[in-house]
MDTraj code that builds the backbone (N, CA, C; nanometers):
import mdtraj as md
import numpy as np

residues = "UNK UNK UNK UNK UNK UNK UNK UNK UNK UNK UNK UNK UNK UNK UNK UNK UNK UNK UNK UNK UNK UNK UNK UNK UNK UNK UNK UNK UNK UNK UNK UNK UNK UNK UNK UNK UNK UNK UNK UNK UNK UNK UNK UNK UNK UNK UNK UNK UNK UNK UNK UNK UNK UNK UNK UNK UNK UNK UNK UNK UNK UNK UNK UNK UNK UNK UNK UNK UNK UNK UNK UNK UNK UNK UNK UNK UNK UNK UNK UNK UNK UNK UNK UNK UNK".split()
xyz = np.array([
    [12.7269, -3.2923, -6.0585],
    [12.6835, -3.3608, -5.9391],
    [12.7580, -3.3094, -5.8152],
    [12.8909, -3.3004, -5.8500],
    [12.9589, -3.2357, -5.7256],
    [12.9221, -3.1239, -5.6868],
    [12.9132, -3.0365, -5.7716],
    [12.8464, -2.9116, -5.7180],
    [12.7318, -2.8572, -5.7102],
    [12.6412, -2.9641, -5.7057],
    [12.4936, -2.9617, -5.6416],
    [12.5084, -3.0149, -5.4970],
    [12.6063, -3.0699, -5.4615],
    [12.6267, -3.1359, -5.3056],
    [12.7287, -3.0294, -5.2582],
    [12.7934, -2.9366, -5.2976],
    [12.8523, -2.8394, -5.2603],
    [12.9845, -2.8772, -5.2362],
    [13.0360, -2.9712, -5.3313],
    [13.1896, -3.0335, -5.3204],
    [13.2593, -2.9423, -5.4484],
    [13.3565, -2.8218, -5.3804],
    [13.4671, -2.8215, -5.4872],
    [13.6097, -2.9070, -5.5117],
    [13.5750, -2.9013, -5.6539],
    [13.7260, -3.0346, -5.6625],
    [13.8844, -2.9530, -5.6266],
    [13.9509, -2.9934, -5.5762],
    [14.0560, -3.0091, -5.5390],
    [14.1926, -2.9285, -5.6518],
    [14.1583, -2.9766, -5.7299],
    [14.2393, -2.9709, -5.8703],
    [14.2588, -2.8638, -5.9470],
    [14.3741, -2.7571, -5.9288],
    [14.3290, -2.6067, -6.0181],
    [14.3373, -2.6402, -6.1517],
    [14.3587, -2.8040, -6.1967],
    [14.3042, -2.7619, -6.3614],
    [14.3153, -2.9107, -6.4206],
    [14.2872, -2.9423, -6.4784],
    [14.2247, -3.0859, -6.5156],
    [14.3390, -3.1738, -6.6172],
    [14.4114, -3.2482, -6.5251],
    [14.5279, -3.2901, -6.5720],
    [14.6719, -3.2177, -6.5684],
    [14.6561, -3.1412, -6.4942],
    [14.7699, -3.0916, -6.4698],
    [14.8654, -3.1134, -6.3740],
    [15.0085, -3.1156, -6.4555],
    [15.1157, -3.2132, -6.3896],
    [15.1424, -3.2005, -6.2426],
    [15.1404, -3.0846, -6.2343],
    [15.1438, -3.0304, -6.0868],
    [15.0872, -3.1000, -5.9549],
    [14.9361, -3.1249, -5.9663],
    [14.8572, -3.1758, -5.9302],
    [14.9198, -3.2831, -5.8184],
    [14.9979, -3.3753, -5.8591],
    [15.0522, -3.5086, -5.8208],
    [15.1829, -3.5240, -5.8364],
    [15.2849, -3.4279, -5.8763],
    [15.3926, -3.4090, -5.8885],
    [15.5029, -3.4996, -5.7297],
    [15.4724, -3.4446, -5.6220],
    [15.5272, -3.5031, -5.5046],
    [15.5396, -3.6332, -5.4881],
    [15.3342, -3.6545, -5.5153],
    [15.3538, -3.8466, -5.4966],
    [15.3791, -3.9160, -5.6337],
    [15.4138, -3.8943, -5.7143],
    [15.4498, -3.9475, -5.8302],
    [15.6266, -3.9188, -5.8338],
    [15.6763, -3.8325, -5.7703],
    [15.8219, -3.8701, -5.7316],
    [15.8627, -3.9847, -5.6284],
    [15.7627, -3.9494, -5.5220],
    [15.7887, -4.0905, -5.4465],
    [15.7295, -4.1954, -5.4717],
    [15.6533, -4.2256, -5.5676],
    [15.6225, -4.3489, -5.6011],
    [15.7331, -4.3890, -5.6583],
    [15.7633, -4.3269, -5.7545],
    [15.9309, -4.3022, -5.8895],
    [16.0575, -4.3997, -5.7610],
    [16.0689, -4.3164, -5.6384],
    [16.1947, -4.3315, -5.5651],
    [16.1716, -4.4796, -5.4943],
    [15.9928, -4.5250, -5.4595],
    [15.9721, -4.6724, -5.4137],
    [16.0051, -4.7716, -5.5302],
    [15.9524, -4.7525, -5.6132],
    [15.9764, -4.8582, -5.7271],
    [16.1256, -4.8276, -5.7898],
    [16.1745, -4.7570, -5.8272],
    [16.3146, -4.7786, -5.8396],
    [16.4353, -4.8144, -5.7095],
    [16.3936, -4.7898, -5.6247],
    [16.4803, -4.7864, -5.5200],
    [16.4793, -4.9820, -5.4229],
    [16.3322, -4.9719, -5.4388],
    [16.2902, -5.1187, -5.3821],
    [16.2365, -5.1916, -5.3984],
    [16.1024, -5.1717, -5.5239],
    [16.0162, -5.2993, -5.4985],
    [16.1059, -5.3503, -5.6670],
    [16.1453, -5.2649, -5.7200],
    [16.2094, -5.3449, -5.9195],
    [16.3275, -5.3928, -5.8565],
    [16.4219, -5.3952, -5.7493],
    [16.5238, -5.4404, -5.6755],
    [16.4789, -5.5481, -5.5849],
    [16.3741, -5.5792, -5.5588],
    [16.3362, -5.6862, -5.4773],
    [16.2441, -5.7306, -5.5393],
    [16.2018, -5.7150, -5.6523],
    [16.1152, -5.8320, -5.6948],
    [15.9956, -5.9140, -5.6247],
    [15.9187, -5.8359, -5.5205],
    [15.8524, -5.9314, -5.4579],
    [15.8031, -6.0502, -5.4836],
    [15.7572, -6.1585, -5.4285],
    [15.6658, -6.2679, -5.4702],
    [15.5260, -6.2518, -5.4012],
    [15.5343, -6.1907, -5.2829],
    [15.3863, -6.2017, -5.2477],
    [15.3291, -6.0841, -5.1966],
    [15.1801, -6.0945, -5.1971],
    [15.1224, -5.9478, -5.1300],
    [15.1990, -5.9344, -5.0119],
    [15.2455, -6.0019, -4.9384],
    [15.2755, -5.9870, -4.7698],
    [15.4091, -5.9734, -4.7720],
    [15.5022, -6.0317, -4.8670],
    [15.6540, -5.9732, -4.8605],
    [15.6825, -5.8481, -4.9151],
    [15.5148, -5.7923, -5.0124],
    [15.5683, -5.6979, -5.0757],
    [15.5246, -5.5666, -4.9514],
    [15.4401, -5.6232, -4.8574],
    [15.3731, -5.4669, -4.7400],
    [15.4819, -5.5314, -4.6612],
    [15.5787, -5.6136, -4.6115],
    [15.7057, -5.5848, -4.5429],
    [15.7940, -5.5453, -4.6239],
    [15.8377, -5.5506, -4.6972],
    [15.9171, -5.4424, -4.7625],
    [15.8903, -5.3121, -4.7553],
    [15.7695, -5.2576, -4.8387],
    [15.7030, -5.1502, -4.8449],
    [15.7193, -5.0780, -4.7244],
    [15.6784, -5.1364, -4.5862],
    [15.7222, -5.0993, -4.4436],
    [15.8053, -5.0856, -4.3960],
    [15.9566, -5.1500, -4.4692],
    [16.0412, -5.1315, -4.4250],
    [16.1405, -4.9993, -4.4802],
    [16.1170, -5.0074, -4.6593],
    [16.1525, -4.8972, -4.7054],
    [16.1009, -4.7663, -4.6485],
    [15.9799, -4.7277, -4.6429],
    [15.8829, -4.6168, -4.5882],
    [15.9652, -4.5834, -4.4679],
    [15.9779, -4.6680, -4.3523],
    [16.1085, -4.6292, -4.2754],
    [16.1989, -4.5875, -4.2740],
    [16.2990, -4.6570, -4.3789],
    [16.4088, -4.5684, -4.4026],
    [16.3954, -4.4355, -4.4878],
    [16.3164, -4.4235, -4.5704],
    [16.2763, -4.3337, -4.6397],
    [16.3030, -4.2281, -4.5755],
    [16.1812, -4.1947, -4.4539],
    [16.1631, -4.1328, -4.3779],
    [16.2689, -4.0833, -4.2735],
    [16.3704, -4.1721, -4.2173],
    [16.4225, -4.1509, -4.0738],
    [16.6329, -4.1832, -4.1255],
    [16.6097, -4.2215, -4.2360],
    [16.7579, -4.2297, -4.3228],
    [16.8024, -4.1821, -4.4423],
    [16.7509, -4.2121, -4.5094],
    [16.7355, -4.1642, -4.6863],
    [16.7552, -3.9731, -4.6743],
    [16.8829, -3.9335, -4.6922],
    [16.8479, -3.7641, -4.7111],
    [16.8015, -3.7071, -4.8334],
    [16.7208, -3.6029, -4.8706],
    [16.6628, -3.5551, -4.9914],
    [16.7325, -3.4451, -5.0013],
    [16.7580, -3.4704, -5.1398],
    [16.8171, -3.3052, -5.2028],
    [16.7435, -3.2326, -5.2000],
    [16.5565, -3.2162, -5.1853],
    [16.5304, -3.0746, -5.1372],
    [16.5113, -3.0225, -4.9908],
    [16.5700, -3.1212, -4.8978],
    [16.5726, -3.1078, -4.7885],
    [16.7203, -3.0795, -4.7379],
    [16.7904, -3.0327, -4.8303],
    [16.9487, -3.0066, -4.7842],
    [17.0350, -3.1233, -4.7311],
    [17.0009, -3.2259, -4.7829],
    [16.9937, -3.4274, -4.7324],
    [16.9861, -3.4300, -4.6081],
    [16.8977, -3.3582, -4.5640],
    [16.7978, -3.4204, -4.3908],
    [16.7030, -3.5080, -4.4453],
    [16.6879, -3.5858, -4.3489],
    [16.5376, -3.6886, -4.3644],
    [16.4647, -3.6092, -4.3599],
    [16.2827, -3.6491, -4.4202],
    [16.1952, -3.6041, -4.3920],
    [16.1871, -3.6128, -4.2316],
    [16.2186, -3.7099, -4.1600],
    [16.1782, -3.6793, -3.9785],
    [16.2642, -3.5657, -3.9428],
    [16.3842, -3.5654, -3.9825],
    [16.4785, -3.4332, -3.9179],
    [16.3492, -3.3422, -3.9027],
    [16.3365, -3.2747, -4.0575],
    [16.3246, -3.1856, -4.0965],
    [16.1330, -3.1513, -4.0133],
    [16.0156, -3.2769, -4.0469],
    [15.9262, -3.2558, -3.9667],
    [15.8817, -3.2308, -3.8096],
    [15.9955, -3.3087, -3.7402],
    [15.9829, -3.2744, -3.6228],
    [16.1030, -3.1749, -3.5626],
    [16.1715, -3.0877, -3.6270],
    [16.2739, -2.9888, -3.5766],
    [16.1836, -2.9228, -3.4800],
    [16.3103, -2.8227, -3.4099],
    [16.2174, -2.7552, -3.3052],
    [16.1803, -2.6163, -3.3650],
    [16.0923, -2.6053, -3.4088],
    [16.0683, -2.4700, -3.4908],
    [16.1323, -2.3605, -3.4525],
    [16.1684, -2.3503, -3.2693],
    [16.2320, -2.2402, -3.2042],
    [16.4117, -2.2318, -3.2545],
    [16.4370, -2.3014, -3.2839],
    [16.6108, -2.3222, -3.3382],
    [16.5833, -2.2263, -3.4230],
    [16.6981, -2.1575, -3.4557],
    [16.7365, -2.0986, -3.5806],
    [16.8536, -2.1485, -3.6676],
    [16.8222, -2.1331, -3.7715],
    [16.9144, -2.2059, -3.8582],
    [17.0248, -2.1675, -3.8565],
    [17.1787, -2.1889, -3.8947],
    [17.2679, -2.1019, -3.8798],
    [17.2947, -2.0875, -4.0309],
    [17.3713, -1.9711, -4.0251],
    [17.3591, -1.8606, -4.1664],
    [17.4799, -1.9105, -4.2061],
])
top = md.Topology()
chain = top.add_chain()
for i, resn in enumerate(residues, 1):
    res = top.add_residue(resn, chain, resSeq=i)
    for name in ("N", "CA", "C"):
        top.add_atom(name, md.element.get_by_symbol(name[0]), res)
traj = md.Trajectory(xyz[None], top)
């Protein structure tokens, strides 16, 4: 069906780990890090949390494959800098 509507899928191979590797680490780092530590009770304490972690995530939290810069360091750098050696 997809490729009578001219949709190729996405996916170089059907179940492969790769595929989802990124968001299945950060899902890994939300649920261990905040929502099995906070226990939510409700849909609405659990999207303020969720909002609040995603924040720090982003603008505090450093990643070891980012040399522990935040993802914001690292997305909004000035591309013109050079790194020092």
């Amino acid at each position: 069906m997809l490729k009578a509507h001219g949709v190729t899928i996405s996916m170089d191979g059907k179940g492969r780990w790769v595929d989802n590797v990124f968001v299945e680490r950060l899902w890994r780092s939300v649920k261990y890090e905040d929502v099995y530590l906070r226990a939510y009770e409700t849909p609405a304490a659990l999207r303020v949390g969720l909002t609040q972690y995603c924040q720090f995530y982003n603008t505090e939290r450093g990643h070891q494959a980012l040399k522990r810069q935040t993802p914001d360091a690292v997305y909004f750098a000035d591309p013109r800098e050079k790194p020092a050696a």
